[in-house]
ZATORRO-728422 format. One record per residue (C-alpha): x, y, z. Coordinates in steps of 0.5 Angstrom, whole numbers, plus 500, padded with zeros to 3 digits. Layout:
! ZATORRO-728422
  px  py  pz
   X   Y   Z
...
This chain:
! ZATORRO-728422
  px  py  pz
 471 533 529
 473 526 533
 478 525 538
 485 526 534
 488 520 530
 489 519 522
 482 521 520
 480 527 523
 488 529 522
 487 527 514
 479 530 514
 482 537 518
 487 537 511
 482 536 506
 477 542 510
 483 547 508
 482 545 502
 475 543 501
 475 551 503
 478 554 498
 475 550 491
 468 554 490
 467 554 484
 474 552 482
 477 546 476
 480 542 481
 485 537 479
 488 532 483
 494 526 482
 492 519 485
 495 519 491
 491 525 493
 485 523 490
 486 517 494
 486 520 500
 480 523 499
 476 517 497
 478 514 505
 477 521 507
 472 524 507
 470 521 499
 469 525 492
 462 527 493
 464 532 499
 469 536 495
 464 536 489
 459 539 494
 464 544 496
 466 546 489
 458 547 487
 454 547 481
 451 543 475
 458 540 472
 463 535 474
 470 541 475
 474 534 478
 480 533 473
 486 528 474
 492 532 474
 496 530 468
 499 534 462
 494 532 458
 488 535 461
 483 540 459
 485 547 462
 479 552 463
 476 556 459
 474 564 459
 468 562 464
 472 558 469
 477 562 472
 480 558 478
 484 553 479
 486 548 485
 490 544 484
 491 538 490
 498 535 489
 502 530 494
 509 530 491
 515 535 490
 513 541 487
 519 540 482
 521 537 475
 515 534 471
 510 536 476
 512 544 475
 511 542 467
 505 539 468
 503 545 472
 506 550 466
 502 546 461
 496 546 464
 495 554 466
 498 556 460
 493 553 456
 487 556 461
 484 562 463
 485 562 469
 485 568 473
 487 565 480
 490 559 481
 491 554 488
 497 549 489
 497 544 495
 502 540 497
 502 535 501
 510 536 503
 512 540 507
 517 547 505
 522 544 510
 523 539 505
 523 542 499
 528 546 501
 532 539 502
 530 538 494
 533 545 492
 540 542 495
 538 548 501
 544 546 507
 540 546 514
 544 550 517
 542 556 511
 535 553 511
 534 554 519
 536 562 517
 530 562 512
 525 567 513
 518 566 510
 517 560 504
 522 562 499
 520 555 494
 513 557 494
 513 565 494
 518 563 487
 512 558 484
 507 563 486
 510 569 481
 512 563 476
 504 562 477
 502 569 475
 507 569 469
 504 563 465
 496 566 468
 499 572 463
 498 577 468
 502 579 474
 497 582 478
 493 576 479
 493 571 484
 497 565 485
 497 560 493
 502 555 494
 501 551 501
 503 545 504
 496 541 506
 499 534 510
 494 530 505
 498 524 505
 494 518 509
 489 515 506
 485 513 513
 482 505 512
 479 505 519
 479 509 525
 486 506 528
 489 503 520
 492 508 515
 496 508 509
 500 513 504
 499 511 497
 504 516 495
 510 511 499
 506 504 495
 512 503 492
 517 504 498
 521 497 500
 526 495 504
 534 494 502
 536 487 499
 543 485 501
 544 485 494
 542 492 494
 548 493 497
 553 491 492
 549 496 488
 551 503 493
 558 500 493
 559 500 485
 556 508 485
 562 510 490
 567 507 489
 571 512 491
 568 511 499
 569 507 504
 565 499 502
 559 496 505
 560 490 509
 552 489 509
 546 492 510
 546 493 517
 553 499 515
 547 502 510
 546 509 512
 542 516 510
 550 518 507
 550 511 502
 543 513 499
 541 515 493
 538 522 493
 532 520 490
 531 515 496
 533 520 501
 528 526 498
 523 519 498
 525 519 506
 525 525 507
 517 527 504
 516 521 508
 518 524 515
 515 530 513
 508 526 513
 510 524 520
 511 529 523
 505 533 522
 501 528 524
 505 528 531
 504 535 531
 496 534 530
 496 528 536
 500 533 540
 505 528 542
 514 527 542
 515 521 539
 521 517 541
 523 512 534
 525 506 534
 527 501 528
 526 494 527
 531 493 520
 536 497 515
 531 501 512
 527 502 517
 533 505 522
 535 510 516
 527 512 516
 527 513 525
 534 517 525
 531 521 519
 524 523 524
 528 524 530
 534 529 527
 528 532 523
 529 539 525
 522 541 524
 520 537 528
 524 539 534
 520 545 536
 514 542 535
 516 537 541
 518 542 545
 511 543 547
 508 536 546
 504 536 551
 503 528 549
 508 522 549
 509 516 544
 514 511 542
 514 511 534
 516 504 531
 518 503 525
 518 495 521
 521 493 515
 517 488 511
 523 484 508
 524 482 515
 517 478 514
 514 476 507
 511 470 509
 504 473 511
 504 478 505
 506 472 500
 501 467 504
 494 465 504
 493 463 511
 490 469 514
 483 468 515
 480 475 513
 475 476 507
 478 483 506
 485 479 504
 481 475 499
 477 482 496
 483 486 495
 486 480 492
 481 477 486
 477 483 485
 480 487 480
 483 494 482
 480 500 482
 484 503 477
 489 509 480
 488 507 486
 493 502 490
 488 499 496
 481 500 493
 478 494 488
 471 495 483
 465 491 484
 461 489 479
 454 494 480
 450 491 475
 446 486 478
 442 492 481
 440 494 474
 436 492 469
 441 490 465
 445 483 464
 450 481 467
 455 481 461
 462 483 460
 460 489 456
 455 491 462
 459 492 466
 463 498 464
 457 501 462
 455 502 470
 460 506 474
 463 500 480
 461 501 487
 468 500 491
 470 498 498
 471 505 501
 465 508 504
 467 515 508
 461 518 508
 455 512 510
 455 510 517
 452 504 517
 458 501 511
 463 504 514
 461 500 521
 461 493 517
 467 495 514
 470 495 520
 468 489 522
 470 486 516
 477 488 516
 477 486 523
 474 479 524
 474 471 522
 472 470 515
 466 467 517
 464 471 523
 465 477 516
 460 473 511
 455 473 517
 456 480 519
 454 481 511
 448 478 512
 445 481 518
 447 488 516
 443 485 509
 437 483 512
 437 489 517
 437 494 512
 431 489 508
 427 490 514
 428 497 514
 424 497 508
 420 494 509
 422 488 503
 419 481 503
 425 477 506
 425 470 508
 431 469 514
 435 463 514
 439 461 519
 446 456 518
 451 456 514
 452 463 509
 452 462 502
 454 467 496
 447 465 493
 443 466 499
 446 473 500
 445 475 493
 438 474 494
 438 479 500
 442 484 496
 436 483 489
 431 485 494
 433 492 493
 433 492 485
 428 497 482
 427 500 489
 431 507 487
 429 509 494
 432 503 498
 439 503 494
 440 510 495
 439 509 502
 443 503 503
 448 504 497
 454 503 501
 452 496 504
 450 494 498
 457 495 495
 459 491 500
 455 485 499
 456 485 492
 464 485 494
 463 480 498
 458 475 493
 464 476 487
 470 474 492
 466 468 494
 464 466 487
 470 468 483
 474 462 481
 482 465 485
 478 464 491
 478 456 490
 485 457 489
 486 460 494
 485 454 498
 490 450 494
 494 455 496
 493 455 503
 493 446 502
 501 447 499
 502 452 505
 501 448 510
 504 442 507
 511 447 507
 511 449 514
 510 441 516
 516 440 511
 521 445 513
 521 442 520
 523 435 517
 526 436 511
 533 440 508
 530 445 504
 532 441 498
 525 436 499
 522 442 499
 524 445 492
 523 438 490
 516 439 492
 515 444 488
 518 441 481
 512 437 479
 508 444 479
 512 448 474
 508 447 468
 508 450 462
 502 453 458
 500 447 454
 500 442 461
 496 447 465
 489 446 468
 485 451 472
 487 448 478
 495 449 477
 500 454 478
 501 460 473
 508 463 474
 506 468 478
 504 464 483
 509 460 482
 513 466 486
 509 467 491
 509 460 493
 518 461 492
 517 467 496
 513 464 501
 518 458 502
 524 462 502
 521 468 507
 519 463 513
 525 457 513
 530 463 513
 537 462 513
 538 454 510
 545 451 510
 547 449 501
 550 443 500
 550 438 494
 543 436 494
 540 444 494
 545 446 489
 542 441 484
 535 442 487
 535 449 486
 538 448 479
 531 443 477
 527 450 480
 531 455 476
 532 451 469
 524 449 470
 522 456 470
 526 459 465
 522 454 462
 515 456 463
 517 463 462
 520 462 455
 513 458 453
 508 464 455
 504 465 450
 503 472 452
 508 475 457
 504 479 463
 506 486 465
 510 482 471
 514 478 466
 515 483 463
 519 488 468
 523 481 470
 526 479 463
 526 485 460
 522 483 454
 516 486 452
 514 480 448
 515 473 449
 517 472 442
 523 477 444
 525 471 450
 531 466 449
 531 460 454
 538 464 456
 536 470 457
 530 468 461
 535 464 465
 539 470 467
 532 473 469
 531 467 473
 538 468 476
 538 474 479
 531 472 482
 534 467 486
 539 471 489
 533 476 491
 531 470 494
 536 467 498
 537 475 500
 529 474 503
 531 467 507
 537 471 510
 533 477 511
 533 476 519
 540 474 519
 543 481 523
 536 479 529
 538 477 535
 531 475 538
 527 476 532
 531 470 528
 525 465 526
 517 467 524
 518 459 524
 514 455 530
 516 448 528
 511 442 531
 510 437 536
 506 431 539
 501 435 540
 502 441 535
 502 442 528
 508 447 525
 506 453 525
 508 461 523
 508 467 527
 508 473 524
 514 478 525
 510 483 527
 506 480 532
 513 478 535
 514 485 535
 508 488 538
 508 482 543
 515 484 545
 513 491 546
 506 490 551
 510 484 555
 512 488 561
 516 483 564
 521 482 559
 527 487 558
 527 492 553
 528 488 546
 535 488 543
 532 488 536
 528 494 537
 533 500 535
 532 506 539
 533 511 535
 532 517 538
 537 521 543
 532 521 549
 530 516 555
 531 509 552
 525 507 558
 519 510 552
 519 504 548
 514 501 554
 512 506 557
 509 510 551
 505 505 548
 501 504 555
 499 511 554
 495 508 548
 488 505 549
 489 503 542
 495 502 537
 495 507 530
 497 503 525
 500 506 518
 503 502 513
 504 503 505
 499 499 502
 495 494 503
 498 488 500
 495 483 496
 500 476 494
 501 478 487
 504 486 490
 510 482 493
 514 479 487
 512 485 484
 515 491 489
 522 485 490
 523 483 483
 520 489 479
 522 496 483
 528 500 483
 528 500 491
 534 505 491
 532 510 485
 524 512 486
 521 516 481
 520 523 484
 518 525 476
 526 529 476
């Protein structure tokens, strides 16, 4: 096993599990299935499971139960052991012969009993795990026979480990930051308490339960991971949601023992992303990764994963109806070295060092085989790699070989190609014709900019805006100006804007599954022009919340550099003010990162320099499309947990 950090940690978790599936249907959700295709990758688990069939199931209360002849079950879960998971559960081993019967969690006991309303003074009092003994005699009841034998534990799979240093949990994709206008929204469900001045008043007490049971599953996470490091975390927040999340961490009484024998130290830093979606909204990062993940289509049941189209490599024609036929490679390669290091690569480098490190593994991999190869030099062009990458068709032995390396060939020949990554160019023009403006403009000029490319259905080329992406771009112009000043001339502007999209909404033929969850209306035919207005309303506001987002900073005000003589206007990502703050050993500690733990204060600095390199953990990985879909489209404040 490495040296510890997020993928031993996650691969230590599936080792437990992989220890206990011989000969079992193994039935998984999708964010654990998630975690194992980083992890470790599906076919580790099939090895562990032994036999001629396929005993993988997805976890859903239409699947196929067992049979006389399969009389064990696991079951790999990464959510509550409660509500609609426990029916699923019940549905499912009741109409199977099962005789044995596994369940993993990937949340702790600890934070079950917060679920069952257990008060922490009476939880810390337990003996034993009273939630999981209870589901393991519910288990034997539904198997028929009390005598059989039923396992419930808490395995930490929730991390799904992108790369030695970057991890991310798909059962949180969902988790966002509060809005200011959230706040009116926790005001109006206590009217008998105490109102909420802002967001920065916003604490664990003023949350919605399903919100806090969320955090709290979260925190868990955290804190096994802690446990594998072997480290005291200190947390620190940057934002509202964020110090609700750290404060969380730091009083979690679990946790408390566990640092008493830390023999490592480190500071946790915890960023809400509102305070910065001009990055996630924008398409000047130039990293091939960010294209792939944002013009291939996704995986299906998975978040951060995309399909690449394999028929090339077979004998068939490359045709629409081909292509489900063929099983789509993806871009997680845990088991296959070589992938994996350029994978690495890729996530790490300039977009055109990435196409020329494609096309040495390619040529590398080519040669190895012995295939007839003709090297050129220069610029790398999705052609010239498709013709490496057709060498290998036919060669059976060669395509196993360097299977995953052709995955990622393949991803990168379709993103070069496909007609999204024109527009992204586009995209980045406006961009930066944006930040020029911002500088010299009222934000009036710059909504006026952006009126003549709202068109409708029936004025719209391939080259012109669709109205998601007339979000994006909206998103973007309001997340890097920040707060602006209203006058006569951005009421009228902003209300050109509005009117205009409304519009378009309206003459959709067909309203996509975004537009949908924002006007309510699950046919366009359904759509009004007043009710499209409202929905279009209320997308302003959310808006004017994402330009004020960075109000309560004192140091962190602006990601916005504005020109001079010798430099154009540029954008400096939030996020990297962070980590800058953080490693200067010059400046004081920031006043913009909170320290949320009761401990020393002097850790901030003095716990990152104990890192050669720095974990990071985030949610997903974003694509622009993601962003008007988690501000316009979730309910923030109410997740599902599925009770």
């Amino acid at each position: 096993m490495s040296a510890p950090g997020v993928l031993s940690f996650t691969q230590q978790g599936w080792e437990q599990v992989l220890a206990k599936v011989k000969r079992a249907l193994v039935y998984l959700d999708a964010a654990c299935a998630e975690s194992l295709h980083w992890g470790c990758g599906a076919s580790r688990l099939l090895e562990a499971v032994g036999g001629p069939a396929c005993h993988l199931r997805e976890f859903e209360p239409a699947a196929v139960g067992g049979g006389a002849e399969q009389p064990k079950a696991v079951f790999v879960l990464s959510c509550l052991l409660k509500g609609r998971t426990v029916e699923t559960l019940r549905e499912i081993v009741g109409r199977s012969r099962f005789q044995y019967c596994v369940v993993v969690t990937a949340v702790s006991h600890a934070a079950h009993l917060t679920a069952n309303h257990v008060p922490a003074a009476a939880a810390a009092e337990l003996e034993g795990q009273p939630v999981f003994e209870q589901l393991e005699e519910k288990l034997c009841e539904w198997m028929g026979n009390m005598n059989y034998t039923a396992e419930v534990l808490h395995v930490p799979l929730w991390l799904a480990p992108v790369a030695p240093h970057l991890a991310l949990t798909p059962a949180f994709a969902s988790l966002f930051p509060l809005l200011p206008r959230d706040v009116h929204l926790l005001n109006r469900a206590r009217p008998d308490k105490r109102r909420l001045g802002s967001l920065s008043e916003v604490d664990a007490a003023a949350l919605p339960r399903e919100l806090l049971l969320q955090i709290r599953c979260l925190v868990s996470g955290l804190s096994s991971l802690c446990e594998h490091l072997g480290v005291r975390e200190e947390c620190f927040a940057v934002g509202s949601l964020s110090r609700i999340i750290a404060a969380d961490l730091a009083s979690y009484a679990p946790a408390k023992n566990r640092r008493k024998t830390a023999a490592g130290r480190a500071s946790v830093v915890f960023v809400d992303r509102t305070l910065d979606l001009t990055g996630a909204a924008g398409h000047h990062g130039d990293n091939l990764v960010e294209k792939i993940i944002s013009v291939l289509p996704q995986l299906p049941g998975h978040t951060n994963d995309v399909m690449v189209n394999m028929v090339e490599l077979t004998a068939l024609q490359n045709e629409e109806k081909n292509q489900s036929m063929i099983a789509p490679g993806c871009l997680a390669q845990s088991s296959d070295t070589a992938a994996k290091a350029l994978w690495e690569a890729l996530l790490s480098t300039k977009h055109k060092e990435a196409v020329m490190e494609v096309r040495r593994h390619l040529v590398e991999a080519a040669s190895r085989e012995n295939l007839p190869i003709k090297m050129s030099m220069g610029r790398v062009t999705p052609g010239q790699l498709m013709s490496y990458i057709q060498l290998f068709k036919n060669n059976l032995k060669a395509i196993v070989n360097h299977c995953g390396l052709l995955q990622l060939g393949l991803a990168t020949v379709q993103t070069l190609k496909h007609p999204q990554t024109a527009k992204w160019d586009n995209f980045l023009a406006f961009e930066r014709l944006l930040l020029q403006s911002i500088g010299e403009s009222t934000m009036s000029v710059v909504l006026n900019q952006l009126l003549p490319m709202i068109k409708p259905l029936n004025q719209r080329t391939k080259d012109d805006y669709s109205p998601e992406e007339l979000l994006i771009l909206l998103i973007y112009v309001y997340s890097v100006s920040g707060e602006f000043t209203v006058d006569k001339d951005l009421g009228e502007a902003d209300e050109k804007v509005k009117e205009a999209l409304a519009r378009v909404f309206c003459e959709e033929s067909e309203l996509s599954p975004l537009l949908q969850k924002i006007t309510g209306c699950d046919s366009s035919i359904k759509l009004t022009f007043h009710k499209s207005k409202i929905a279009v309303d209320e997308l302003f506001a959310s808006l004017r919340d994402i330009a004020g987002a960075r109000n309560l900073m004192k140091q962190f005000k602006s990601v916005y550099v504005p020109g001079n003589h010798t430099h154009q206007a540029s954008y400096k990502p939030l996020l990297k003010q962070v980590v800058e703050e953080i490693f200067n050993p010059e400046r004081p500690d920031p006043v913009d990162i909170e320290h949320m733990s009761s401990g020393l204060t002097d850790l901030l600095k003095t716990g990152f320099s104990m890192f050669m390199k720095v974990i990071v953990l985030s949610t997903r990985l974003l694509k622009p499309l993601n962003i008007p879909e988690l501000l316009f489209a979730t309910d923030r404040l109410h997740p599902d947990l599925g009770f």
